[in-house]
Backbone of each chain as ProteinMPNN parsed JSONL, in Angstrom:
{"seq_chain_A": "XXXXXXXXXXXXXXXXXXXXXXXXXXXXXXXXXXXXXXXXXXXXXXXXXXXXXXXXXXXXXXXXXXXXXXXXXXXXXXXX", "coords_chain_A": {"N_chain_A": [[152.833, 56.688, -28.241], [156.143, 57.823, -27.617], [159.25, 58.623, -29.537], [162.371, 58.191, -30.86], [163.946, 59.124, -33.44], [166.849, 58.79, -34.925], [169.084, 61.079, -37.518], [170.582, 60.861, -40.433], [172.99, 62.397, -42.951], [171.641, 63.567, -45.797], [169.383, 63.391, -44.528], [169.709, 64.682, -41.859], [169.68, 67.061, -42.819], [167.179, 67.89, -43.751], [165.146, 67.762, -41.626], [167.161, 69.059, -40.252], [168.367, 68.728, -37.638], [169.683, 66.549, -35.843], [168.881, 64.267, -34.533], [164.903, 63.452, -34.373], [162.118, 64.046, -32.171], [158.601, 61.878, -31.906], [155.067, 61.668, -31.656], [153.56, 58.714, -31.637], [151.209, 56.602, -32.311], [151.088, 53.149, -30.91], [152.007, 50.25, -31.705], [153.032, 50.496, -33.926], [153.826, 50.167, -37.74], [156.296, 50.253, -40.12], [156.018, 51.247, -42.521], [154.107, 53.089, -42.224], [155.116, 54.693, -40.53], [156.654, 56.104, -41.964], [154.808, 56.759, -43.627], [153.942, 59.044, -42.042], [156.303, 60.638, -41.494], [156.685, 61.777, -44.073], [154.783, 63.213, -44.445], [155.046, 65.194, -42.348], [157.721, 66.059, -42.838], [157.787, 66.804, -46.113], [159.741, 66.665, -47.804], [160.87, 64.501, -47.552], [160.069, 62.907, -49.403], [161.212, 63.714, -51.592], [163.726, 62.146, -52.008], [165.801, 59.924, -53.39], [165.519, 57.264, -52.395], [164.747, 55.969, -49.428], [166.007, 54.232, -45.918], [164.366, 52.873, -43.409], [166.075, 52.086, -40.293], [165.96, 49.865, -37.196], [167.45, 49.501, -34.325], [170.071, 49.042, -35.817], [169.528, 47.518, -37.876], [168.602, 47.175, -41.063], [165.338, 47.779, -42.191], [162.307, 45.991, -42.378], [159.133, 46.941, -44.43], [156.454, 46.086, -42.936], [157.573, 45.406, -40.788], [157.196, 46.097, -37.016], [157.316, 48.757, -34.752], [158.692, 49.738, -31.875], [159.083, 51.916, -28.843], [161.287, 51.472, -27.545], [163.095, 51.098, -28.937], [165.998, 51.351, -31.399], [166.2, 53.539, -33.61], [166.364, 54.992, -36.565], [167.089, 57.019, -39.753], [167.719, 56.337, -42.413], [168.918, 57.574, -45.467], [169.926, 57.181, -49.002], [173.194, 55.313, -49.298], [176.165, 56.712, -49.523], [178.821, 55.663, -49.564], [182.303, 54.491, -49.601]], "CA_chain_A": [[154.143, 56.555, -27.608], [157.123, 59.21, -28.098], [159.704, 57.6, -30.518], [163.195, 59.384, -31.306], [164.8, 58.87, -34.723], [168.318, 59.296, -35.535], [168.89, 61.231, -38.825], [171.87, 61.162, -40.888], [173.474, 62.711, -43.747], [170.396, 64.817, -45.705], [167.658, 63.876, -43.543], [169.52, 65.718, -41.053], [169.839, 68.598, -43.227], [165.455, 68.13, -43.9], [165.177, 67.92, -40.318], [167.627, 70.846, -39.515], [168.51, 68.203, -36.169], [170.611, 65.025, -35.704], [167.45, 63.498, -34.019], [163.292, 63.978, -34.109], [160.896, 62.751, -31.445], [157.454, 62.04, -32.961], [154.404, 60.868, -30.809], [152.947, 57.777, -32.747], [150.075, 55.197, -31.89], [151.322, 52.012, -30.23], [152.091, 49.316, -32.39], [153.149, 51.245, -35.385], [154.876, 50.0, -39.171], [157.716, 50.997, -40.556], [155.473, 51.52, -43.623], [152.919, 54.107, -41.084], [156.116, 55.636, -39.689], [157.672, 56.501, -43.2], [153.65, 58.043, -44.531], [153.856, 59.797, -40.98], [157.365, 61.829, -41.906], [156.333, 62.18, -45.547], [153.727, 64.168, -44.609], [155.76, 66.169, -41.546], [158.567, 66.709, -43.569], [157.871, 66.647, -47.632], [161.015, 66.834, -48.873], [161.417, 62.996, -47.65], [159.456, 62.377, -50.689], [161.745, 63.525, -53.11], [164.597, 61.589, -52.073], [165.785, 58.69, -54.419], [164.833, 56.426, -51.585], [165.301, 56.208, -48.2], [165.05, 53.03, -45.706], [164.425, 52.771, -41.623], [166.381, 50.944, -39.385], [166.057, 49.491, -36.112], [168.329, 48.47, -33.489], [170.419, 49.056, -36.296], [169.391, 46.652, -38.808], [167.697, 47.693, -41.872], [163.482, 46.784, -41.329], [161.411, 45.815, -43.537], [157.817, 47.871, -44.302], [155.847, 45.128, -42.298], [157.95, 45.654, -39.24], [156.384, 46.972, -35.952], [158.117, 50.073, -34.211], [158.633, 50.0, -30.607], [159.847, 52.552, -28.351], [162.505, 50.952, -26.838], [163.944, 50.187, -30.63], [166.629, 52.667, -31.461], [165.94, 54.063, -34.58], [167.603, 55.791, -37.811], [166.765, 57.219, -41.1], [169.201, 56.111, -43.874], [168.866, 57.82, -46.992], [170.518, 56.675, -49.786], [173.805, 55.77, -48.833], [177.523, 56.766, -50.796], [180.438, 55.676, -48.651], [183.945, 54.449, -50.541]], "C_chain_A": [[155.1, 57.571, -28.236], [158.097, 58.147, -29.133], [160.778, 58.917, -30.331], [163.974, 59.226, -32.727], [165.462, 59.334, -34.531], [168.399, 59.696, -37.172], [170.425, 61.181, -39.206], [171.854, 61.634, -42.617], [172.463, 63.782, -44.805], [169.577, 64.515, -45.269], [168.027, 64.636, -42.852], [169.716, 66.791, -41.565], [168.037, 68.791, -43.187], [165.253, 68.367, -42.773], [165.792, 69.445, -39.275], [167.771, 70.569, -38.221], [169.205, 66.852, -36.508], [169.73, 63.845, -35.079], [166.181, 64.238, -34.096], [162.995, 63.027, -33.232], [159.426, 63.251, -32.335], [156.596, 61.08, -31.522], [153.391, 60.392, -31.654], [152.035, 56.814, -32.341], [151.411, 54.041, -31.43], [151.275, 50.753, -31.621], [152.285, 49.611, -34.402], [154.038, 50.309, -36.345], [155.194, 50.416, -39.142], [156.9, 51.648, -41.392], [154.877, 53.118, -42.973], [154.289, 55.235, -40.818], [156.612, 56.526, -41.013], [156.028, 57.427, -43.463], [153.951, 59.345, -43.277], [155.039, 61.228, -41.499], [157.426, 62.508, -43.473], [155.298, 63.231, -45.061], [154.472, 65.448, -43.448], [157.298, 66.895, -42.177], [158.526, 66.681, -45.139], [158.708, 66.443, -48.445], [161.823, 65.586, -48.558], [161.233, 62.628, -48.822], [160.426, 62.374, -51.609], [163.2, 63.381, -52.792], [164.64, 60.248, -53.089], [164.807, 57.648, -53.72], [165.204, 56.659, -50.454], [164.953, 54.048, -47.026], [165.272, 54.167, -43.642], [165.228, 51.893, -41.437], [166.541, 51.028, -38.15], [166.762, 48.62, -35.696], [169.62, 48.126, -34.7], [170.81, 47.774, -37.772], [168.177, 47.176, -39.59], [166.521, 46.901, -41.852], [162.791, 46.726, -42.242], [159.81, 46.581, -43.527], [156.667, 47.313, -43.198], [156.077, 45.507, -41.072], [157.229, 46.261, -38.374], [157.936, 47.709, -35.35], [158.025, 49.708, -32.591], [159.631, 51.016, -29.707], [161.066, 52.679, -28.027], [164.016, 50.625, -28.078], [164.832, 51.55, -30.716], [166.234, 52.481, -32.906], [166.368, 55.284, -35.9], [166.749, 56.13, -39.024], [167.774, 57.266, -41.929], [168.912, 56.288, -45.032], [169.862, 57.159, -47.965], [172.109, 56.613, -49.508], [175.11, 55.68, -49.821], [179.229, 57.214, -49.878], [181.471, 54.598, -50.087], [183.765, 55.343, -50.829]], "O_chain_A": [[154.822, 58.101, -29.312], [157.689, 57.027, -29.442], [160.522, 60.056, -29.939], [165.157, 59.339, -32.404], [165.314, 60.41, -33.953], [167.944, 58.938, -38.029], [171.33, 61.423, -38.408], [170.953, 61.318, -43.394], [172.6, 64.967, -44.5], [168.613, 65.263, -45.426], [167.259, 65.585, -42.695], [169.976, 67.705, -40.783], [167.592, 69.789, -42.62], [165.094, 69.583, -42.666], [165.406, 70.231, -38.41], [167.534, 71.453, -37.397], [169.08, 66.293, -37.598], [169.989, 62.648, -35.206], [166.176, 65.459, -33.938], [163.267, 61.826, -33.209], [159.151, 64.246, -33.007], [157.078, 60.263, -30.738], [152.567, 61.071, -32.266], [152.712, 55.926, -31.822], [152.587, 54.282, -31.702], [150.29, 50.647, -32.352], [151.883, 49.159, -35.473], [154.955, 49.687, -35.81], [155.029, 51.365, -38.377], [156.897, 52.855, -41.149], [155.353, 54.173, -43.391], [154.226, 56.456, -40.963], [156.928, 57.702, -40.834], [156.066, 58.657, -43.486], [154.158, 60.498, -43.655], [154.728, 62.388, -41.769], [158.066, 63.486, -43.86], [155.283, 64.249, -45.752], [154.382, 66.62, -43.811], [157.756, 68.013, -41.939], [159.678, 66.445, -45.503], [158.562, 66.101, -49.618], [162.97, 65.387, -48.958], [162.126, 62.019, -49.412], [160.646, 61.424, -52.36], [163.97, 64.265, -53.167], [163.624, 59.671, -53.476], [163.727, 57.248, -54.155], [166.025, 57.561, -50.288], [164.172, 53.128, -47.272], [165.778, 55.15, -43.101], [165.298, 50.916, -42.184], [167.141, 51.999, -37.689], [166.938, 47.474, -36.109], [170.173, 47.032, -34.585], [171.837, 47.394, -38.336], [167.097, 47.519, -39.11], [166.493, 45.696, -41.598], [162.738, 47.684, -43.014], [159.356, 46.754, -42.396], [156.002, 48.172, -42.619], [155.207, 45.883, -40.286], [156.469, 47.102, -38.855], [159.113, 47.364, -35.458], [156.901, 49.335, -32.258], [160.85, 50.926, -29.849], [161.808, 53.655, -28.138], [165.175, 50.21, -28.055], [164.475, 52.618, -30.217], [165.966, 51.364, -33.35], [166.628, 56.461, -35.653], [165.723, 55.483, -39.233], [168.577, 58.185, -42.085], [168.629, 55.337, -45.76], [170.722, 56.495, -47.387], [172.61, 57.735, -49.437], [175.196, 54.838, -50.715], [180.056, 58.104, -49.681], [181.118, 54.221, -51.205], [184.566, 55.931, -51.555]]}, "seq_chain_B": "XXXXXXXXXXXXXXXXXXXXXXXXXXXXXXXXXXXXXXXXXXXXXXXXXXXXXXXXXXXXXXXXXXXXXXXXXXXXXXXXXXXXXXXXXXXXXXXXXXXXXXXXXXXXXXXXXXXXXXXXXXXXXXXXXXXXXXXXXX", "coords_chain_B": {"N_chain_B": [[191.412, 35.839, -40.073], [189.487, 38.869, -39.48], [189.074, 42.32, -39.75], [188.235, 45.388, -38.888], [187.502, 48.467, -39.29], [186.584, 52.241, -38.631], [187.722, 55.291, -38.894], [188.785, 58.417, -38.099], [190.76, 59.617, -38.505], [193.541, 59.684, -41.081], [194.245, 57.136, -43.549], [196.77, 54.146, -42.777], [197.556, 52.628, -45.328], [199.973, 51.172, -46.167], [200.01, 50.173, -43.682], [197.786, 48.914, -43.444], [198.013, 46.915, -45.246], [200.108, 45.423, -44.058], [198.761, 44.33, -42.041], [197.025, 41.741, -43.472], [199.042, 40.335, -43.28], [200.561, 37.099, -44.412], [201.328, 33.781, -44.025], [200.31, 31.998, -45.463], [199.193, 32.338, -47.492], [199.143, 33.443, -50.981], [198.923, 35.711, -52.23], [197.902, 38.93, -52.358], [194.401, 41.105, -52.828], [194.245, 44.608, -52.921], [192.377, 47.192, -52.803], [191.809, 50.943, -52.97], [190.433, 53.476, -51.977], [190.101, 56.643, -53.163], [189.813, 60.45, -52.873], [187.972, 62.448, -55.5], [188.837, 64.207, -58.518], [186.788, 65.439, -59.499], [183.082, 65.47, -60.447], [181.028, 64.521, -62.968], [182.129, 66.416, -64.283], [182.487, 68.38, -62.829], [183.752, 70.972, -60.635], [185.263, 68.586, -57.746], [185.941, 70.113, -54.701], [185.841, 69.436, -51.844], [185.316, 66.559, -49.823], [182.527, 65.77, -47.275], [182.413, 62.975, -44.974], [179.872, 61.066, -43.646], [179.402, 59.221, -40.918], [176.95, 56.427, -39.726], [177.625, 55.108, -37.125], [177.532, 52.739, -35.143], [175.541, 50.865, -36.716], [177.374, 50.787, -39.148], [179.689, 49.568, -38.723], [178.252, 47.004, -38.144], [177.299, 46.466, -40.538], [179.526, 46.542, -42.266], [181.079, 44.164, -40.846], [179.393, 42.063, -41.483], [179.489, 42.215, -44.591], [182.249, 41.236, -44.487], [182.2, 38.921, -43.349], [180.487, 37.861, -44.875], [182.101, 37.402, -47.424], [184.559, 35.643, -46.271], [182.931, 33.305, -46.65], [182.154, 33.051, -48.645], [184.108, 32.732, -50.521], [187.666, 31.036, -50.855], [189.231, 32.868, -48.334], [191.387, 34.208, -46.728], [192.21, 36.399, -45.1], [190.707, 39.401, -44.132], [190.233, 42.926, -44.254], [188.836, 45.85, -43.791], [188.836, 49.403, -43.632], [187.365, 52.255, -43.365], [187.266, 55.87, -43.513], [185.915, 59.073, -42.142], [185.047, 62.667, -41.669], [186.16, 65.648, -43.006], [187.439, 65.226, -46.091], [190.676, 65.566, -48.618], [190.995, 66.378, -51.716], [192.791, 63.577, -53.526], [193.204, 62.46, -51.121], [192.964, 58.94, -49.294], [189.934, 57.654, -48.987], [188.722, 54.579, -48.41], [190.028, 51.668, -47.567], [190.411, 48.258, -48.471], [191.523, 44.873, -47.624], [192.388, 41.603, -48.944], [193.338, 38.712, -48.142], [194.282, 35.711, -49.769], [195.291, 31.709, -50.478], [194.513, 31.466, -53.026], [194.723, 33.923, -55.508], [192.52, 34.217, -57.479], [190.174, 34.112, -55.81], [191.3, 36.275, -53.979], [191.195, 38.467, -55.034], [188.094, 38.378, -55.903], [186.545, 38.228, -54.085], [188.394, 41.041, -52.98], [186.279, 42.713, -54.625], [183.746, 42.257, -54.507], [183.372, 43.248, -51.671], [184.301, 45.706, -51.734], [182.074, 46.588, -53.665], [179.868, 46.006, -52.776], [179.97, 47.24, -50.11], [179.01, 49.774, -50.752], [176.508, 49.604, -51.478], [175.291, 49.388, -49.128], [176.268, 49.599, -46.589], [175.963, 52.13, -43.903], [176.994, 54.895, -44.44], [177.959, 57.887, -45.943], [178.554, 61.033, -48.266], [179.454, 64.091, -48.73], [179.625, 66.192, -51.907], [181.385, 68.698, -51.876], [181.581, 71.753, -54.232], [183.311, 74.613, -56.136], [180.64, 75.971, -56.375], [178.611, 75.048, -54.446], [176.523, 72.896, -52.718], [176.337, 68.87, -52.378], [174.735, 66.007, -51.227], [175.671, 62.938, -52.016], [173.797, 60.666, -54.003], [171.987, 61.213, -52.958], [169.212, 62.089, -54.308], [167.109, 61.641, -57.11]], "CA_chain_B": [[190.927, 37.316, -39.759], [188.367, 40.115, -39.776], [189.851, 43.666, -39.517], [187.261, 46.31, -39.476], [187.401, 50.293, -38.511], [186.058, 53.481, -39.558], [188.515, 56.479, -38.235], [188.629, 59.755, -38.429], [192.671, 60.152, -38.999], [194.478, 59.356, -42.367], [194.32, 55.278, -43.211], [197.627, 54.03, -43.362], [197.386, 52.072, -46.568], [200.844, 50.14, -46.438], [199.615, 49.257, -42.357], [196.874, 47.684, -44.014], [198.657, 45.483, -46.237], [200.667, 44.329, -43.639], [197.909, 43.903, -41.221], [196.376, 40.98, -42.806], [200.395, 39.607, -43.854], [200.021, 35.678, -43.685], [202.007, 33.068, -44.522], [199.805, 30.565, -45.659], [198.797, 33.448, -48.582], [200.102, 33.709, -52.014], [198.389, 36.702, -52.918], [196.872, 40.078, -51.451], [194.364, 42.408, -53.602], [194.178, 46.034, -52.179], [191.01, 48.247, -53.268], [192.097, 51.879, -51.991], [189.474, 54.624, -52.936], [190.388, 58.061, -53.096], [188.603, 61.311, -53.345], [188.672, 62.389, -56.882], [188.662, 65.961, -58.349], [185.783, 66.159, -60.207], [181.941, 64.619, -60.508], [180.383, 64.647, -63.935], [182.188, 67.446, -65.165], [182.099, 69.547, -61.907], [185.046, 70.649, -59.76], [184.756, 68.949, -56.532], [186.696, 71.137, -53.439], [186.289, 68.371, -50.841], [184.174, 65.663, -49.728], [182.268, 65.753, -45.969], [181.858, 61.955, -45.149], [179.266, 60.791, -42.224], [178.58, 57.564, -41.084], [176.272, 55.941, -38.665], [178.971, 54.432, -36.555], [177.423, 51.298, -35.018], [175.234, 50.538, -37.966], [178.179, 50.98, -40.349], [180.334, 48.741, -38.215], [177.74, 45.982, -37.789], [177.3, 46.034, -42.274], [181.161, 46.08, -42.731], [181.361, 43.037, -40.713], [178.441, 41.362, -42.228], [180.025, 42.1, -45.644], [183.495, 40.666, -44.324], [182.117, 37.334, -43.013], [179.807, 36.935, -46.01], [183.133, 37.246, -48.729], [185.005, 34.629, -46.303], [181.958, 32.069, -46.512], [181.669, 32.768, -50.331], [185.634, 32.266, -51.035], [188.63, 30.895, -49.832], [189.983, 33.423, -48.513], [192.485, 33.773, -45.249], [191.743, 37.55, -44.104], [190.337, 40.364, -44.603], [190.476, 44.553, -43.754], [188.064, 46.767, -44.345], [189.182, 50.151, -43.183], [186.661, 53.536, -43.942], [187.735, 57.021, -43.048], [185.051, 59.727, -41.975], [184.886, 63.117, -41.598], [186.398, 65.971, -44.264], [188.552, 64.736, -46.811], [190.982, 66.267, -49.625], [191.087, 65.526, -53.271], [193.305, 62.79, -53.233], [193.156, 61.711, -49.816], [191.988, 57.893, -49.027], [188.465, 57.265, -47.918], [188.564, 53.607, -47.978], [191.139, 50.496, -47.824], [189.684, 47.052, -48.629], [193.11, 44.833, -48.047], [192.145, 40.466, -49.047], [194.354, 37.555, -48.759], [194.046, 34.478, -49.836], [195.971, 31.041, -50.847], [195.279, 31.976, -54.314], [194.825, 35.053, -55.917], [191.107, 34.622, -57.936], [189.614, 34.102, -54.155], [191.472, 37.322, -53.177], [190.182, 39.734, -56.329], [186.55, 38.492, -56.659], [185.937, 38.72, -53.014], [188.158, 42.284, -52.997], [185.626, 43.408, -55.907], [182.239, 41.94, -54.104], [183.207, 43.985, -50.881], [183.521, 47.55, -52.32], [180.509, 46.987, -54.378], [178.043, 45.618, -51.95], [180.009, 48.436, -49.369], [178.957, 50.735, -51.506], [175.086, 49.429, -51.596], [174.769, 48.569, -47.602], [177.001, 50.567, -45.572], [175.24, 53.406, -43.677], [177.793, 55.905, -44.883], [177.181, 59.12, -46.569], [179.47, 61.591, -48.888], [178.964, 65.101, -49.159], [180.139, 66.455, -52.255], [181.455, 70.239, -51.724], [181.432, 72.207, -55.261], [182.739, 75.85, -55.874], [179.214, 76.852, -55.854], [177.627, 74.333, -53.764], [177.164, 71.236, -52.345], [175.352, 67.973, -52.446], [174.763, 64.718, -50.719], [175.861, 62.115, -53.076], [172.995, 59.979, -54.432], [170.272, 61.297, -52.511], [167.831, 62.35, -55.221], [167.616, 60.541, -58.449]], "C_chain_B": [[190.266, 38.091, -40.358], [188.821, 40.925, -39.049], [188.999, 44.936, -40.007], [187.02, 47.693, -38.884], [186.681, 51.426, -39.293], [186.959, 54.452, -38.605], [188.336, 58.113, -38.852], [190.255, 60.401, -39.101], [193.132, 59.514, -40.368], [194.603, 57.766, -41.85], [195.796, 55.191, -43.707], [197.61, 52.928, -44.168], [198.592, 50.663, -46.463], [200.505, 49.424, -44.389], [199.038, 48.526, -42.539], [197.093, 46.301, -44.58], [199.203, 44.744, -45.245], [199.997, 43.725, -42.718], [197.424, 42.296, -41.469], [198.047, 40.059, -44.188], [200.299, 38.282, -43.37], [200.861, 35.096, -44.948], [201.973, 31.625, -45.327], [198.933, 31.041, -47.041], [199.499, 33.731, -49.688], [199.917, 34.695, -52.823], [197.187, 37.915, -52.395], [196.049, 40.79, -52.358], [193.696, 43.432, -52.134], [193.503, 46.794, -52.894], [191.437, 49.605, -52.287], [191.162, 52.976, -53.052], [189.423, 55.653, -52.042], [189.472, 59.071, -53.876], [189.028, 62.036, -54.767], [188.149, 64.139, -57.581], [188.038, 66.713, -59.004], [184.926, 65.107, -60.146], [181.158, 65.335, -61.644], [180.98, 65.951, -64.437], [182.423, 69.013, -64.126], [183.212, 69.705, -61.031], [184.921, 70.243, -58.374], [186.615, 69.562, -55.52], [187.155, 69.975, -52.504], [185.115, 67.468, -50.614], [184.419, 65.559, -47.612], [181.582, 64.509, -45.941], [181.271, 61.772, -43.425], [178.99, 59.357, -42.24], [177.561, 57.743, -39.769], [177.101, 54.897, -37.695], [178.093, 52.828, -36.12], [176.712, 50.296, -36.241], [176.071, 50.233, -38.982], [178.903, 50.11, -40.134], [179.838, 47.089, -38.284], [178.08, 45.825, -39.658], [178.685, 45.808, -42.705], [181.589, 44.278, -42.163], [180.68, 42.017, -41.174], [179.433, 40.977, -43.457], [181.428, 40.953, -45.426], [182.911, 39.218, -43.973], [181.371, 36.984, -44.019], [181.098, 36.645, -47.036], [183.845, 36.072, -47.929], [183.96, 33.149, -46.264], [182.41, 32.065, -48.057], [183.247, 32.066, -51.153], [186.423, 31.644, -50.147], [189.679, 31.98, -49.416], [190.829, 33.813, -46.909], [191.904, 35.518, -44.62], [191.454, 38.723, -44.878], [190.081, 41.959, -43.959], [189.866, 45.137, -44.445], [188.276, 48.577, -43.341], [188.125, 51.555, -43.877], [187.128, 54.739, -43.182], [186.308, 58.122, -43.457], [185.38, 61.217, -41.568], [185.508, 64.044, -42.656], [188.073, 65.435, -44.727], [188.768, 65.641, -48.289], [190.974, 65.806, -50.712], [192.433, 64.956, -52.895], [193.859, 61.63, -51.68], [192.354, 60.15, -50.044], [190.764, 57.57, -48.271], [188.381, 55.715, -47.665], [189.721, 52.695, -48.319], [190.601, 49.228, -47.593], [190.865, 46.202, -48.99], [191.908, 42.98, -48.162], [193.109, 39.864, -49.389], [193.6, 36.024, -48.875], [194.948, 33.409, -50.368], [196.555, 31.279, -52.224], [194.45, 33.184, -54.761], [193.021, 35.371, -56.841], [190.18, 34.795, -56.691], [189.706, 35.877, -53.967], [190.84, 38.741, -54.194], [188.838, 39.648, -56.185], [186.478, 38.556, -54.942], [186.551, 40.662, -52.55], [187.077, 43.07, -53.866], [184.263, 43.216, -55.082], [182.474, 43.226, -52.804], [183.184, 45.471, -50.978], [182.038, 47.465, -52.722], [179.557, 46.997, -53.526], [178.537, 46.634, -50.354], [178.992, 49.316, -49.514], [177.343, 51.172, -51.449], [174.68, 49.731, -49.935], [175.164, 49.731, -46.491], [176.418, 51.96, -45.633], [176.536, 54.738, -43.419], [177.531, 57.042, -45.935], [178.637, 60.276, -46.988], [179.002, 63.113, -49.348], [179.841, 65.888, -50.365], [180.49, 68.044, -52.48], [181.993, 71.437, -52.9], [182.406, 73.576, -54.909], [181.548, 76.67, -55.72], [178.102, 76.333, -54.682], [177.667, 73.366, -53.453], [175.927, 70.438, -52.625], [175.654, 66.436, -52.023], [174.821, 63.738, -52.12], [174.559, 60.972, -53.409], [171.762, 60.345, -53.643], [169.345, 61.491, -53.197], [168.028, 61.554, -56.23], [167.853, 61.554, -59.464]], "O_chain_B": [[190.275, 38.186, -41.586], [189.065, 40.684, -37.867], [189.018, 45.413, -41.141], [186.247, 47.827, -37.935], [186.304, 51.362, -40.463], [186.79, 54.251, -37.402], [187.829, 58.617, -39.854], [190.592, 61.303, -39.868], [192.738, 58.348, -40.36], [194.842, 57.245, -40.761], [196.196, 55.828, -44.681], [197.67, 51.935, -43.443], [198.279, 49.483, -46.618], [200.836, 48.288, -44.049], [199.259, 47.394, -42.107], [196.621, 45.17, -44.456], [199.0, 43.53, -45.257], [200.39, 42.607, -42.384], [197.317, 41.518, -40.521], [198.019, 39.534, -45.301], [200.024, 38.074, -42.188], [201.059, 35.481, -46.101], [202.762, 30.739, -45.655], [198.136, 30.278, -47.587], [200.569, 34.309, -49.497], [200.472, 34.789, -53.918], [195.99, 37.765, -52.147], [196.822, 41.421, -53.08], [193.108, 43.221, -51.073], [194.132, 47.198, -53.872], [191.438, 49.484, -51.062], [191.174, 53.189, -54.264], [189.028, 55.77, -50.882], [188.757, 58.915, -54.866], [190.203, 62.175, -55.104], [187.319, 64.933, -57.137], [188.181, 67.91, -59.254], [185.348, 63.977, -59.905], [180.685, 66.46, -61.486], [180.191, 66.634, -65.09], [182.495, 70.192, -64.47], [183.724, 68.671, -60.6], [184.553, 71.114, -57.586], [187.817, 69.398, -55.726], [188.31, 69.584, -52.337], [184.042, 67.65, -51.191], [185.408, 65.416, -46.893], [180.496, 64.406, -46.511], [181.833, 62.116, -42.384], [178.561, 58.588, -43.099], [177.391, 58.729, -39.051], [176.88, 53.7, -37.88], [178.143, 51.89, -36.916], [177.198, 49.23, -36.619], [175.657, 49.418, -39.807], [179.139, 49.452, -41.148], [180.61, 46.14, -38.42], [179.024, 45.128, -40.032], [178.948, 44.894, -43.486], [182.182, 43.427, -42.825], [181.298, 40.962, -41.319], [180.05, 39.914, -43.525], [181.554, 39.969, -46.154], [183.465, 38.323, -44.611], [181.409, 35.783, -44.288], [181.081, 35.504, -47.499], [183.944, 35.124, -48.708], [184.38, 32.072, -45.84], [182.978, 31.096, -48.56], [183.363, 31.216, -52.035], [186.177, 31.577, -48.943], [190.778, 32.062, -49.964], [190.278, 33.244, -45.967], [191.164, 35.563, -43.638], [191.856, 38.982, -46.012], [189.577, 41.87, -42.839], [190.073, 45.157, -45.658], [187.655, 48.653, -42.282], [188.298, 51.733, -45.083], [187.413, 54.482, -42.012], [185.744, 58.134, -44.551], [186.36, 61.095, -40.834], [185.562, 63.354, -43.674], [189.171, 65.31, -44.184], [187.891, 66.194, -48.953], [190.941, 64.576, -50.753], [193.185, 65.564, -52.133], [194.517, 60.615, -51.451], [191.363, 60.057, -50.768], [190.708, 57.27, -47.078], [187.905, 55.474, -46.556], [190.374, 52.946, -49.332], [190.273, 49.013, -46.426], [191.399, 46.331, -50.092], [190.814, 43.0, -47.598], [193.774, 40.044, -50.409], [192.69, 35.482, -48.248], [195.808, 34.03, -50.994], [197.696, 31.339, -52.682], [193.362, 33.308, -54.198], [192.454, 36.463, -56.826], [189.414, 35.759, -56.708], [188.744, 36.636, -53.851], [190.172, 39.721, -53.864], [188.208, 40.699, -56.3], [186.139, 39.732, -54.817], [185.782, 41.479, -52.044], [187.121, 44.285, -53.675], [183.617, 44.262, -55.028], [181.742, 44.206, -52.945], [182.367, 46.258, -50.499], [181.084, 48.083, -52.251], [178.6, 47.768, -53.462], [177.659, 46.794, -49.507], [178.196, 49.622, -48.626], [176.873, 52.308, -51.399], [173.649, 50.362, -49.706], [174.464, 50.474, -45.803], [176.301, 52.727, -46.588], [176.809, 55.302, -42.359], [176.7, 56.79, -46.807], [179.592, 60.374, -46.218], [178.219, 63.245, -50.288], [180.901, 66.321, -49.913], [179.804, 68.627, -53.32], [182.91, 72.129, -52.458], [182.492, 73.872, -53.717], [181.438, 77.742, -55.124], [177.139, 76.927, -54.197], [178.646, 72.662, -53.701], [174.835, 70.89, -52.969], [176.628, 65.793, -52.417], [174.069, 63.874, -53.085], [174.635, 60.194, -52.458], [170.681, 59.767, -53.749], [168.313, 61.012, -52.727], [169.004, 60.807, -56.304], [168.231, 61.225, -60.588]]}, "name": "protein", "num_of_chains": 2, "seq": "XXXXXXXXXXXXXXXXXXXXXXXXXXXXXXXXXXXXXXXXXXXXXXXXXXXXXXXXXXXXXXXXXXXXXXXXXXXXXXXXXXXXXXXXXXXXXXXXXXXXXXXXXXXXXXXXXXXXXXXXXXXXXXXXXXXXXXXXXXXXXXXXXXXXXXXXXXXXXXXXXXXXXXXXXXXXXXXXXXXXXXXXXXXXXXXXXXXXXXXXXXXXXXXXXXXXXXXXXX"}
């Protein structure tokens, strides 16, 4: 299935885009989705951390992915 | 009340206060955090802040209805400001009232902090030589 992530703040600088589409098996983890961009982009890795969230609620590694889910990458985040 | 924005224009600070003005309140604290003109020793220039707008909106209000469960407290304003900001400019206004005044501190003090953790907001800090996303690497 196609998928589109939303990036913000330095993913979209790793990215070098404000969104990626990625075409991923059907019934994907969060966990699967995160080795997936570790390996397409490397320089996820050496962030402090990073999480996913869907539908705008942060997801736990377990979670399943579905197309229809909107989707984000939230690196570490430093608002106030 | 729950009073919650993210803008792009200058927060007005004393609007805030009077926003959550109540008469049944004997005591407001006001958390206002401004950009500051150096990090570790380094001069910063300016700070480029991004959020995730609906995401950021949904965790601010989270935060705000968890501090009035946890205290007594009558209302609350959480105000964030996004895009570039000057040294001394306000990025955030966190206004709390309550009957009495330990209510209105320990819940202003829980909502910066756990802001701080939750909120999909992001701070770019802009150097003379360079820049850098605030906490992204370790």
């Amino acid at each position: 299935m196609k998928i589109t992530i939303l990036a913000f703040g330095i993913a979209k600088e790793i990215f070098n885009s404000s969104s990626i589409e990625l075409d991923v098996q059907e019934e994907i983890t969060v966990a699967a989705l995160k080795s997936i961009l570790e390996i397409k982009y490397p320089k996820m890795s050496n962030l402090s951390s990073y999480m996913i969230a869907l539908n705008n609620e942060y997801a736990e590694d377990d979670m399943v992915v579905h197309s229809v889910d909107e989707m984000a990458i939230i690196p570490p985040v430093s608002g106030g | 009340m729950i009073d919650i924005q993210i803008e792009n224009e200058p927060l007005d600070v004393v609007g805030c206060t009077w926003k959550v003005g109540d008469a049944a309140c004997g005591g407001t604290a006001i958390f206002i955090g401004t950009v500051r003109n150096a990090t570790k020793g380094k001069k910063v220039i300016r700070l480029d802040y991004e959020c995730y707008q609906s995401m950021a909106l949904k965790e601010m209000r989270k935060i705000a209805a968890d501090a009035m469960g946890r205290w007594d407290i009558q209302n609350i304003l959480i105000h964030h400001r996004v895009g570039t900001l000057q040294i001394g400019d306000v990025a955030v206004v966190i206004a709390v009232n309550a009957p009495h005044r330990d209510a209105a501190f320990d819940a202003c003090r829980y909502t910066i902090d756990t802001l701080k953790k939750t909120v999909p907001i992001w701070k770019k800090e802009v150097f003379e030589d360079g820049e850098e996303w605030v906490s992204a690497h370790a």
